[in-house]
KEKOLMAR-762568 format. One record per residue: residue in three letters; z, x, y of N, C-alpha, C in turn. Coordinates in steps of 0.2 Angstrom, whole numbers, plus 5000, padded with zeros to 4 digits. Example, Ala and Ser with C-alpha at 12.3 -4.5 7.8 and 13.67 -1.06 7.14 Angstrom:
<nodes>
('ALA',(5039,5066,4972),(5039,5062,4978),(5039,5066,4984))
('SER',(5035,5064,4989),(5036,5068,4995),(5039,5064,5000))
</nodes>
This chain:
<nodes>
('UNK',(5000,5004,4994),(5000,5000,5000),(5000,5004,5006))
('UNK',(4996,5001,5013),(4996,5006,5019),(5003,5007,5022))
('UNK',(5006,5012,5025),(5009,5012,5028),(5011,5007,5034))
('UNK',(5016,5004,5036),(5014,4999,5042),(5023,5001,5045))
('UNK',(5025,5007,5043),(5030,5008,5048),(5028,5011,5055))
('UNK',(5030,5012,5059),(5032,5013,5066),(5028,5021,5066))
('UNK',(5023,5022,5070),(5020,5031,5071),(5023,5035,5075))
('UNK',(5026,5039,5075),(5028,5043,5079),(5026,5050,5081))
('UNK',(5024,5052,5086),(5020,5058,5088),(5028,5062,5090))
('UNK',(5028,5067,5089),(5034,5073,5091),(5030,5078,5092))
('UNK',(5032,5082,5100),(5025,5088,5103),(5032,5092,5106))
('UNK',(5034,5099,5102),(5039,5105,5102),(5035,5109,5102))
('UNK',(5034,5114,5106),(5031,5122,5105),(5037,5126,5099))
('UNK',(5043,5123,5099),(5049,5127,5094),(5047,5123,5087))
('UNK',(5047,5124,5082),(5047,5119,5076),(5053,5119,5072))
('UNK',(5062,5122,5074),(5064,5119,5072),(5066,5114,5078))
('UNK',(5065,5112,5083),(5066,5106,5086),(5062,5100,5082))
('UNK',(5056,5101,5079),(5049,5098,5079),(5055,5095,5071))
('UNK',(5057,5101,5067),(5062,5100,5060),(5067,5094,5062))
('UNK',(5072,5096,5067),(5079,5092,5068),(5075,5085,5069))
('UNK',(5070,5082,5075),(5068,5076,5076),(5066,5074,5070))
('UNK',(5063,5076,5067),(5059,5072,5060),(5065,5071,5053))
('UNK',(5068,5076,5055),(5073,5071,5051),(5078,5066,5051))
('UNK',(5078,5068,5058),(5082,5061,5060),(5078,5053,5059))
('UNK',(5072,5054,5061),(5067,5049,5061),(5063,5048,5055))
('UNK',(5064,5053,5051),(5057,5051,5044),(5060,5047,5039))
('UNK',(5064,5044,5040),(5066,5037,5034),(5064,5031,5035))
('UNK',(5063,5029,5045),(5062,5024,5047),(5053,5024,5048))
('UNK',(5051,5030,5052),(5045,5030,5055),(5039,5036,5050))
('UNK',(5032,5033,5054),(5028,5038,5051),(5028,5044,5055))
('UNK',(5029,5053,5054),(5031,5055,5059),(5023,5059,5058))
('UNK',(5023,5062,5065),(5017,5066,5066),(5020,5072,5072))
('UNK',(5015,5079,5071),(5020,5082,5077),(5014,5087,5078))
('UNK',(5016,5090,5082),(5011,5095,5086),(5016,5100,5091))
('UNK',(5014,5106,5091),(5016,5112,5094),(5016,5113,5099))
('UNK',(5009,5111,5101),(5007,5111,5109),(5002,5104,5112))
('UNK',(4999,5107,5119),(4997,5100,5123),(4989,5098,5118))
('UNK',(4986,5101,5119),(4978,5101,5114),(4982,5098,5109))
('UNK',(4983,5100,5105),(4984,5096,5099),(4989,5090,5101))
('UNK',(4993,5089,5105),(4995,5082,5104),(4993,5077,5109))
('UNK',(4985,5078,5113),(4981,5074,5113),(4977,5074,5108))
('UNK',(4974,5078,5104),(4971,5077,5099),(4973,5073,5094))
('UNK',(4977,5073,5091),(4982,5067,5088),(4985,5062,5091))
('UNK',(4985,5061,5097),(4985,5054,5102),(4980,5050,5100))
('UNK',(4975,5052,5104),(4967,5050,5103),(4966,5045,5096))
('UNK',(4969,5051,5090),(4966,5051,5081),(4970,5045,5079))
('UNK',(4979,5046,5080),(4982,5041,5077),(4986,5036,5083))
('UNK',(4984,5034,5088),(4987,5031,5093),(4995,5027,5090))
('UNK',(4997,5035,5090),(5005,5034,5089),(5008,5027,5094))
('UNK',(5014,5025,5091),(5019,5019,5095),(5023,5022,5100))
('UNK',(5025,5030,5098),(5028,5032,5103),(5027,5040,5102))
('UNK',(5029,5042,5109),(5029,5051,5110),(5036,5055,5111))
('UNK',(5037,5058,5106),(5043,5063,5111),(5040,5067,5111))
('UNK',(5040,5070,5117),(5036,5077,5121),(5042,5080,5123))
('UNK',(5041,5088,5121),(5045,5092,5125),(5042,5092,5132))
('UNK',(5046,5095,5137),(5043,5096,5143),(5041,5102,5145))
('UNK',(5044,5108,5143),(5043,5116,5143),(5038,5118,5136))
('UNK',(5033,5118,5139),(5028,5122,5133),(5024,5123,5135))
('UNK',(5021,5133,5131),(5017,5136,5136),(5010,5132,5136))
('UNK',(5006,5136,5141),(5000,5132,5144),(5003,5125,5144))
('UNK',(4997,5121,5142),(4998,5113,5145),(5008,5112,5144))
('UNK',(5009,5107,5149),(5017,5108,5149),(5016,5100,5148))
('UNK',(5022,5098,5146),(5022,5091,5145),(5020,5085,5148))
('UNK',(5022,5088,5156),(5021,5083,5161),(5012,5082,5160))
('UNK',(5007,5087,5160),(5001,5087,5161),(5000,5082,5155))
('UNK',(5002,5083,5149),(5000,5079,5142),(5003,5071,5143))
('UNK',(5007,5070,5146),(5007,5064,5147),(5003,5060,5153))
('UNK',(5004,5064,5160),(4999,5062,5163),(4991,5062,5160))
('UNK',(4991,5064,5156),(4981,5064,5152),(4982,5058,5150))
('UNK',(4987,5056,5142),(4990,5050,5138),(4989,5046,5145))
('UNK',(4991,5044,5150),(4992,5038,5154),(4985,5038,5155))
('UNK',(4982,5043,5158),(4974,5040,5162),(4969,5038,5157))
('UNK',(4970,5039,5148),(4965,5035,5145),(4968,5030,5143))
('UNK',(4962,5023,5146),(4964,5017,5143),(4965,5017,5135))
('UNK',(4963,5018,5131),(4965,5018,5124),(4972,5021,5122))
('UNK',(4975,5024,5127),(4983,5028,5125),(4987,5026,5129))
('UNK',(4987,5022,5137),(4990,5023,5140),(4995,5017,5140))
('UNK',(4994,5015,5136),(5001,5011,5135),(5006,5013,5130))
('UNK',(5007,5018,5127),(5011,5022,5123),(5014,5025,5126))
('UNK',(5020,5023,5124),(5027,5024,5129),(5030,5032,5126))
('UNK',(5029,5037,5133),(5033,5043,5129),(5040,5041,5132))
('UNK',(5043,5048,5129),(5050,5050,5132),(5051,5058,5130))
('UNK',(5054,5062,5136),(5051,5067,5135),(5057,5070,5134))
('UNK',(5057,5076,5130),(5064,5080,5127),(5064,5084,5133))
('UNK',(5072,5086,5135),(5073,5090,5139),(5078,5094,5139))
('UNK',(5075,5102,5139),(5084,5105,5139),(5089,5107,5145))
('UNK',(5086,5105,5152),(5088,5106,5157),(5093,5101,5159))
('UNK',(5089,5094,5160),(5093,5089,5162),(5093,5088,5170))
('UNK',(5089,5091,5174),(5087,5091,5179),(5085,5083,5184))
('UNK',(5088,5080,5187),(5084,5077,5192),(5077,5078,5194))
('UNK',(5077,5084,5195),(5069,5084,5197),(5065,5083,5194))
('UNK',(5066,5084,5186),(5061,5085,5179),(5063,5078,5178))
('UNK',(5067,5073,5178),(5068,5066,5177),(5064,5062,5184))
('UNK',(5065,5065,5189),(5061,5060,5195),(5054,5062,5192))
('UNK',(5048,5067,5191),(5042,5069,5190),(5041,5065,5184))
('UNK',(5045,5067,5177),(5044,5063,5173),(5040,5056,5172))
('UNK',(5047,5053,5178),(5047,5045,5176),(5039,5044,5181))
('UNK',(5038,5049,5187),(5033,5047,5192),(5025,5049,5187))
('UNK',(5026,5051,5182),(5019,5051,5178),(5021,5047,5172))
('UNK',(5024,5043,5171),(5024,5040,5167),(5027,5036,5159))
('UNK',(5031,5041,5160),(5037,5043,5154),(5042,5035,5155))
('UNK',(5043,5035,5151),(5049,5027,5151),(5057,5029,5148))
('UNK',(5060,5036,5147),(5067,5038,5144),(5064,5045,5144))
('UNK',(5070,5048,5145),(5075,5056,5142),(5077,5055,5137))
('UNK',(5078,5061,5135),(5084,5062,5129),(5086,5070,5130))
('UNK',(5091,5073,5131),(5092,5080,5134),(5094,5082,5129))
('UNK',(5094,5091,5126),(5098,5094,5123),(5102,5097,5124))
('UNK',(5106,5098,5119),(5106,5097,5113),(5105,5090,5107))
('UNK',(5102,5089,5104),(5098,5084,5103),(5106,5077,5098))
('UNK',(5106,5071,5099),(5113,5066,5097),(5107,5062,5092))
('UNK',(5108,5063,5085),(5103,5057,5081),(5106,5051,5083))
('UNK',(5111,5050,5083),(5113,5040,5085),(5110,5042,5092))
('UNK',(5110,5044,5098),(5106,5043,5103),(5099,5042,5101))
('UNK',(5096,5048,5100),(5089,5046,5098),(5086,5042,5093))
('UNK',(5090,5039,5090),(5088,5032,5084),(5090,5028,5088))
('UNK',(5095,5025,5093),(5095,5020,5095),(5088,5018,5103))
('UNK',(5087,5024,5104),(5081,5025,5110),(5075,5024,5108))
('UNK',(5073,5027,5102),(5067,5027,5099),(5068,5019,5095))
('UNK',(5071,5016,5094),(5069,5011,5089),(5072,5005,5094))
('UNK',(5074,5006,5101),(5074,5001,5105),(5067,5002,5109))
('UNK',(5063,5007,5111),(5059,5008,5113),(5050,5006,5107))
('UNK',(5052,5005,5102),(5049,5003,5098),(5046,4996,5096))
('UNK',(5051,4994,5098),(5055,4986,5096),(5051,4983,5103))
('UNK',(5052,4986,5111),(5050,4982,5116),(5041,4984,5115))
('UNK',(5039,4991,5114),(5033,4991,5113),(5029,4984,5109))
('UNK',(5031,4983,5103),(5029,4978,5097),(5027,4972,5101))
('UNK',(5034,4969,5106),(5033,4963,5111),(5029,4962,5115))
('UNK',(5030,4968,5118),(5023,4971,5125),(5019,4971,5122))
('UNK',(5016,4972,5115),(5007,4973,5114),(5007,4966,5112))
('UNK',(5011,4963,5108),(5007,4955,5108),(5009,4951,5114))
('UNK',(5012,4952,5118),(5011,4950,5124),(5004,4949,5128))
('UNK',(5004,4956,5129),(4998,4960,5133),(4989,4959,5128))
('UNK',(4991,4958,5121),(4985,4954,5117),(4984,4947,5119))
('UNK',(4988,4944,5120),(4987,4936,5121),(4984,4937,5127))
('UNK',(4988,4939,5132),(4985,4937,5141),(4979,4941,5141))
('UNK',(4976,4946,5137),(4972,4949,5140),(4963,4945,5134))
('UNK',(4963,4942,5131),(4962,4939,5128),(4957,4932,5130))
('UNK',(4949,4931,5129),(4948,4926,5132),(4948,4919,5127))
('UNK',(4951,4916,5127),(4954,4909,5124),(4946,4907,5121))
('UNK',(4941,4907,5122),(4936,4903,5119),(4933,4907,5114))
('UNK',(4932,4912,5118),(4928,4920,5115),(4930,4922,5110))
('UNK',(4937,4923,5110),(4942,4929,5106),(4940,4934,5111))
('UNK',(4937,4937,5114),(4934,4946,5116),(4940,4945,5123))
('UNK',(4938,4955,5124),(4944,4955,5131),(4941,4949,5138))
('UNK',(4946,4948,5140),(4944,4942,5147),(4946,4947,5154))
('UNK',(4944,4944,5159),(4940,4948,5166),(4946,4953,5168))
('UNK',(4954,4950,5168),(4959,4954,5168),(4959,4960,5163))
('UNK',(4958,4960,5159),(4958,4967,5154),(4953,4970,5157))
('UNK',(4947,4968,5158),(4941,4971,5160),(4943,4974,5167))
('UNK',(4946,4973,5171),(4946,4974,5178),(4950,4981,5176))
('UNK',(4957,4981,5172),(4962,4986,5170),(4959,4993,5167))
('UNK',(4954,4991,5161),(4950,4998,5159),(4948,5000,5166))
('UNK',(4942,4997,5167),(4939,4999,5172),(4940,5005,5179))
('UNK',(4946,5000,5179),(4950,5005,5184),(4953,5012,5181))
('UNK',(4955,5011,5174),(4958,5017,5169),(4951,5023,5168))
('UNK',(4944,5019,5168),(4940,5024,5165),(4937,5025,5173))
('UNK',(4936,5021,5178),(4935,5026,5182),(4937,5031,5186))
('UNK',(4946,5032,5184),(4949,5039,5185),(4949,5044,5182))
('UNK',(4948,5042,5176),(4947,5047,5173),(4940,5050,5172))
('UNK',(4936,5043,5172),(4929,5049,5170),(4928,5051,5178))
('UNK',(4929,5050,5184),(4930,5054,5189),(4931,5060,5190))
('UNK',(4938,5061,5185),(4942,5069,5186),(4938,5073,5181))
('UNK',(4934,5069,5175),(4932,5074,5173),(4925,5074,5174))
('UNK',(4921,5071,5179),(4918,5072,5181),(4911,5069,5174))
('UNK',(4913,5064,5172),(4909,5060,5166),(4906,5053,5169))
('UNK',(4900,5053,5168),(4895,5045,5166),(4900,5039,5169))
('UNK',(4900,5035,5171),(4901,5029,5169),(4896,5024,5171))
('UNK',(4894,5020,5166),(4890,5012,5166),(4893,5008,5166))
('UNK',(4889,5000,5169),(4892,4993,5167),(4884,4991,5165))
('UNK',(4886,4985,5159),(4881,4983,5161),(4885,4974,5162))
('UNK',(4882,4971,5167),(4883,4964,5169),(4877,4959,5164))
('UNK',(4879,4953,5161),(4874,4950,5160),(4875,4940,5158))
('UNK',(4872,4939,5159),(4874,4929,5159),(4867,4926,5155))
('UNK',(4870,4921,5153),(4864,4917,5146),(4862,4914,5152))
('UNK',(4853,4914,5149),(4850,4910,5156),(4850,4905,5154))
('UNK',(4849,4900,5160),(4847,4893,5160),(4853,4888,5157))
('UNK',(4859,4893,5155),(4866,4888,5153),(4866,4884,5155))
('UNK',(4868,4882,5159),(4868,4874,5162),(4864,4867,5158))
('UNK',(4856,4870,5159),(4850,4866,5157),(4854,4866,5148))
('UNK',(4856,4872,5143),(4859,4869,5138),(4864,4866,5137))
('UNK',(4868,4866,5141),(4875,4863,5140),(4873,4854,5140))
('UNK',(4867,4852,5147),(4867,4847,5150),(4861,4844,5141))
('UNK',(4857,4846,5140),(4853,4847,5133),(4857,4845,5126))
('UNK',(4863,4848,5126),(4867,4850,5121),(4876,4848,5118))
('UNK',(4876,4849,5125),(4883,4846,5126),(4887,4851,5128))
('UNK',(4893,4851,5128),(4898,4857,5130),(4902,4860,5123))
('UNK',(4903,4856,5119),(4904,4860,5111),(4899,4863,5109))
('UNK',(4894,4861,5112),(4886,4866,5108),(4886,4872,5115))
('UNK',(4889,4870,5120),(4889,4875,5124),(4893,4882,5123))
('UNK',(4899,4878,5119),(4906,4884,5119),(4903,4887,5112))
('UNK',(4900,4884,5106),(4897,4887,5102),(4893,4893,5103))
('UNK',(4890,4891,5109),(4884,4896,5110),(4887,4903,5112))
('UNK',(4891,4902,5115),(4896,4908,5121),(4900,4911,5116))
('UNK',(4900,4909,5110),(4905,4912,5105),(4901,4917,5100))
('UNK',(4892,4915,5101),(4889,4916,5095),(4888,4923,5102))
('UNK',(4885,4921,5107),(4882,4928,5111),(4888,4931,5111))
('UNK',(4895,4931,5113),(4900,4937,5111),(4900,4940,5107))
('UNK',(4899,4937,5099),(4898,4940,5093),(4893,4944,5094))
('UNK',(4887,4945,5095),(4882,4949,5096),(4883,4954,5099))
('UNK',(4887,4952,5106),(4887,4959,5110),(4892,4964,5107))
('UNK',(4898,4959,5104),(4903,4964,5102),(4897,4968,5095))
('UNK',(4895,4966,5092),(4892,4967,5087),(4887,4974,5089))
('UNK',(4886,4976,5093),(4879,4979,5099),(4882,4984,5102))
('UNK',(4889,4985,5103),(4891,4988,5110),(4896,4993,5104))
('UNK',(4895,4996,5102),(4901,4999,5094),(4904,5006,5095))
('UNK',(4903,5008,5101),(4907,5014,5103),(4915,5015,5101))
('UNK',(4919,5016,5099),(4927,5015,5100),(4929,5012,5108))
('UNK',(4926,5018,5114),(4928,5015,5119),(4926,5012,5124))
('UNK',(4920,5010,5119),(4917,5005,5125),(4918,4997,5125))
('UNK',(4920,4992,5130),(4922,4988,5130),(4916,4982,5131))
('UNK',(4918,4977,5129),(4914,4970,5129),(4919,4965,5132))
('UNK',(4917,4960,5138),(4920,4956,5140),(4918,4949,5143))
('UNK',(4921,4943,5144),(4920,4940,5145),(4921,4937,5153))
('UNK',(4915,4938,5158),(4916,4940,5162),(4920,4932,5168))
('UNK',(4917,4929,5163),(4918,4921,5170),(4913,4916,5165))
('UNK',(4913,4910,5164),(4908,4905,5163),(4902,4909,5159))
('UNK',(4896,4907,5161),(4891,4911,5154),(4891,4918,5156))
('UNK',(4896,4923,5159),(4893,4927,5162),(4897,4932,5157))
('UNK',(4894,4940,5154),(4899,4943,5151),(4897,4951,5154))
('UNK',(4901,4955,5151),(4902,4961,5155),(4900,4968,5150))
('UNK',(4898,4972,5151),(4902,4978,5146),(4905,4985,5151))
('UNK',(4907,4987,5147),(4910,4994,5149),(4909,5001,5145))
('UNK',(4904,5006,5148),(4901,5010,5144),(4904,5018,5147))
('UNK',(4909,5018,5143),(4912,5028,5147),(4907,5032,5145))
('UNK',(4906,5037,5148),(4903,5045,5146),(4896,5040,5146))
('UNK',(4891,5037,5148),(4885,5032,5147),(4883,5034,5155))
('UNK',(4877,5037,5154),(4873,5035,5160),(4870,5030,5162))
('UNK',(4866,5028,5169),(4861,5023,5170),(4858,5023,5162))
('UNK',(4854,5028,5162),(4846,5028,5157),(4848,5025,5150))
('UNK',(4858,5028,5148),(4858,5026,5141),(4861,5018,5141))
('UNK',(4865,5015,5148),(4865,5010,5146),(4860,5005,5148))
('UNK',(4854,5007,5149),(4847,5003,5148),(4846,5001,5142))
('UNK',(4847,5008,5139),(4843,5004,5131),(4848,5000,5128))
('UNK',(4858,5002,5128),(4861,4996,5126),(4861,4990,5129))
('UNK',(4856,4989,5134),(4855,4983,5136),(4849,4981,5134))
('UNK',(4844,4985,5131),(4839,4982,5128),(4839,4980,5122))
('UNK',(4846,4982,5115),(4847,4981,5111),(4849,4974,5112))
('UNK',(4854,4975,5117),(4858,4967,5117),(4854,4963,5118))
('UNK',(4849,4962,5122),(4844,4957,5124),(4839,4954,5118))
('UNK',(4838,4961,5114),(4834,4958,5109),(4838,4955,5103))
('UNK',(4844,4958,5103),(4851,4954,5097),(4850,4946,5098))
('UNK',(4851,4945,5103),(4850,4939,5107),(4845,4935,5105))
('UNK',(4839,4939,5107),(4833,4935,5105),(4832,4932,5097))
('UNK',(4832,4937,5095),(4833,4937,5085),(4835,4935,5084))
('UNK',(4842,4932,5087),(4846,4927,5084),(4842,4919,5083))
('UNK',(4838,4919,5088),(4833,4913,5091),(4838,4906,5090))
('UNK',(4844,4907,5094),(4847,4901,5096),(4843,4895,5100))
('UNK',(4841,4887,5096),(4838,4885,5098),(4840,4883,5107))
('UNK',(4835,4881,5112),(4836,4879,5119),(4830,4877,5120))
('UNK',(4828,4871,5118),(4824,4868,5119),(4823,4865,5127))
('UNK',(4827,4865,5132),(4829,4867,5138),(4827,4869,5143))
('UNK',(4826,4878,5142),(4825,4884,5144),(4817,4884,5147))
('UNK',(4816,4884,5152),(4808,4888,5156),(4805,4896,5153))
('UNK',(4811,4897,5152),(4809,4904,5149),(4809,4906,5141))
('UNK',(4810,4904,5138),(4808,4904,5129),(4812,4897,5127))
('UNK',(4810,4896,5119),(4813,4891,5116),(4823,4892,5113))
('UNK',(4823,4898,5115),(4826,4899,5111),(4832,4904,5117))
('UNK',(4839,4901,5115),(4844,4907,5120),(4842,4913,5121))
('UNK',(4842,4915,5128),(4842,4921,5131),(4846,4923,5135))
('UNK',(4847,4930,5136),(4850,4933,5142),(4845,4940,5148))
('UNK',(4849,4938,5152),(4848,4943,5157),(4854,4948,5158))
('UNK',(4850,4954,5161),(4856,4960,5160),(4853,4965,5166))
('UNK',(4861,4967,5169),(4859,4971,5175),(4863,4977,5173))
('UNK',(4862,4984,5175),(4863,4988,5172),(4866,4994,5177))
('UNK',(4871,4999,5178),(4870,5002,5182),(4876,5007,5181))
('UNK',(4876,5013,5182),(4881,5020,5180),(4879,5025,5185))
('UNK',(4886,5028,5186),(4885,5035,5191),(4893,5038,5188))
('UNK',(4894,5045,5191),(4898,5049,5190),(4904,5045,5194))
('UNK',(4910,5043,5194),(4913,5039,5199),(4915,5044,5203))
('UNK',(4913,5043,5211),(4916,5050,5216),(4923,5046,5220))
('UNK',(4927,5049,5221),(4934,5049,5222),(4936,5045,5229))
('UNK',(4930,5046,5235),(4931,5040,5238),(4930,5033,5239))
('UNK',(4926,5032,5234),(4921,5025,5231),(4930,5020,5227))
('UNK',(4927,5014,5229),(4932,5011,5222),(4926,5009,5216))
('UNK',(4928,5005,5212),(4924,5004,5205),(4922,4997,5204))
('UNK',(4924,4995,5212),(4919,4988,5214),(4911,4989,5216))
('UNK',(4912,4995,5217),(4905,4996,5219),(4898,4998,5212))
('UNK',(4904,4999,5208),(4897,4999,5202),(4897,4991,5200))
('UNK',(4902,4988,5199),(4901,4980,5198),(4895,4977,5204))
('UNK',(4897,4979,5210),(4890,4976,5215),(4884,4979,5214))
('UNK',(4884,4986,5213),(4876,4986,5209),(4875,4985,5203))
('UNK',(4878,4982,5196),(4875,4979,5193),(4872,4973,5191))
('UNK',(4878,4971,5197),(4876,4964,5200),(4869,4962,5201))
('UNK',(4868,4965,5206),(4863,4969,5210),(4856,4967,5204))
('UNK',(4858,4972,5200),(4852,4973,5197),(4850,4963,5191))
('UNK',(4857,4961,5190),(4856,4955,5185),(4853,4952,5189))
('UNK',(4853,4950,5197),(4850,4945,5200),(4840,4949,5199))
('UNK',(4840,4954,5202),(4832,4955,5199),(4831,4956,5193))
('UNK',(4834,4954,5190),(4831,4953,5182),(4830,4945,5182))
('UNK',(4835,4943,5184),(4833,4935,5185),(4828,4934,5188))
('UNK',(4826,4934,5193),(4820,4935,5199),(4816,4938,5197))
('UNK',(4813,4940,5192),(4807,4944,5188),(4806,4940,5180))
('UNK',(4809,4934,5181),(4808,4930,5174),(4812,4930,5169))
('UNK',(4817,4935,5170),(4823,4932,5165),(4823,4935,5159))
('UNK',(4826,4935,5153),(4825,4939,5146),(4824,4944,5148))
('UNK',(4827,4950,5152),(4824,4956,5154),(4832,4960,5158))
('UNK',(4832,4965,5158),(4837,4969,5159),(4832,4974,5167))
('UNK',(4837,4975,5170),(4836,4981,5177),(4841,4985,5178))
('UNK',(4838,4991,5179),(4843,4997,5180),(4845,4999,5188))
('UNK',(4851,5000,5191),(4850,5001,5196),(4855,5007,5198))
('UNK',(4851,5012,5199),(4854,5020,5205),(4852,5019,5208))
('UNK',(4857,5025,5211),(4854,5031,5219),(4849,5024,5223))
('UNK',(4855,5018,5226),(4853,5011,5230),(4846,5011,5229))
('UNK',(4844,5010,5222),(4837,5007,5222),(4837,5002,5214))
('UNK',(4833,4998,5213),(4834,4995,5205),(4827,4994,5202))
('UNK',(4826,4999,5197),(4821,5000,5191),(4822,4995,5186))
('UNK',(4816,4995,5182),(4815,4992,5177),(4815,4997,5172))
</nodes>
């Protein structure tokens, strides 16, 4: 049977520290550990632990760095650390907590302290994620809804800014929704809306790229490390998924059968821009895709929008 206890990342430059913690924790939890900062984002990343105890003094990458990294990727950044410490310092607790650390634990290290930290801090994670599953969830679709979408978005525009990496949208809405709904009804509508999420989710397969429900027929995606060019073609997959599927719309001006339109647009995110402004030029681009006949996709840089 798979394990389904609690993950625990432990990141010590010392390994009998790395020893004393995982003893006190390996009967409750799965432990995992790492020496240094590279590898305990490596293992971040790999096993998206429930919780981190990081030391804070380790050479090269120091702790504080490894956890500010952990916060600015959306796929980790809700993994609650708590950083070991043998100073005990104010200042190491104020920085700390200002990158995003949630507990201390100082040494010399107390197993009833650190079992009761760690397994309260466990306990409130488990809460927070089906909490933050429900709300972030769109009730018709299943897929993420405009609030999730708006939270990455912001998480991958800082990041892929600092490092200086791609970021894409692509925007896109079923044509002539309306003329189906009035055609079909509103239960054949939400049908429809639930088959075109299927497909995109279906379509967009990266681990970290997102698929979302933007508003009414309109949906979203979210493409990290993706140029303009590469999210053209994931938007010319999607459109033809779409197609294929030949959902009837006896309705439509523009085919028999359901389609979409898709606006498309990526740039490196520059640090005095906000990440509204890639949404307005994808924007941008879906309404000329619509205005050039529909079932069709437009790219739009450098203020100009190609086909």
């Amino acid at each position: 049977m798979p394990d389904t206890r609690a993950k625990i990342l432990i990141v010590d430059d010392v390994p009998s520290n790395v020893h004393v913690l995982s003893r006190i924790l390996r009967d409750e939890y799965e432990i995992y550990f790492a020496t240094n900062g590279d590898k305990a984002l490596e293992l971040v990343q790999a096993r998206l632990p429930d919780l981190v105890l990081l030391d804070i003094m380790m050479p090269g990458m120091d702790g504080f760095e490894v956890c500010t990294r952990i916060k600015e990727n959306p796929a980790t950044a809700d993994i609650p650390v708590i950083f070991i410490s043998a100073r005990g310092e104010v200042e190491d607790e104020t920085r700390g907590l200002e990158v995003g650390a949630i507990d201390f634990i100082t040494k010399p290290i107390s197993p009833p302290i650190v079992q009761a930290r760690v397994r309260n801090h466990i306990l409130l994670k488990r809460q927070t994620d089906l909490l933050r599953q429900l709300s972030f969830l769109d009730g018709l679709t299943g897929i993420p809804n405009r609030r999730r979408f708006d939270e990455v978005l912001a998480l991958e525009w800082r990041r892929c800014g600092r490092s200086k990496l791609p970021l894409s949208v692509i925007m896109l809405d079923v044509d002539h929704f309306k003329a189906f709904n009035d055609r079909y009804g509103h239960q054949s509508g939400d049908d429809c809306l639930r088959a075109v999420s299927r497909l995109l989710s279906e379509h967009v397969m990266r681990p970290g790229d997102l698929v979302a429900r933007f508003g009414g027929e309109e949906f979203v995606c979210l493409l990290p490390e993706t140029d303009a060019g590469g999210a053209a073609r994931v938007a010319e997959r999607l459109r033809a998924a779409v197609e294929t599927e030949a959902i009837p719309h006896a309705a439509s001006p523009t085919a028999g059968h359901v389609t979409i339109s898709l606006g498309c647009a990526g740039t490196v995110p520059p640090d005095d821009h906000p990440p509204d402004e890639l949404l307005d030029l994808a924007d941008q681009a879906l309404y000329e895709a619509k205005r050039g006949g529909r079932n069709r996709y437009r790219m739009a840089e450098m203020g100009m929008v190609a086909e």
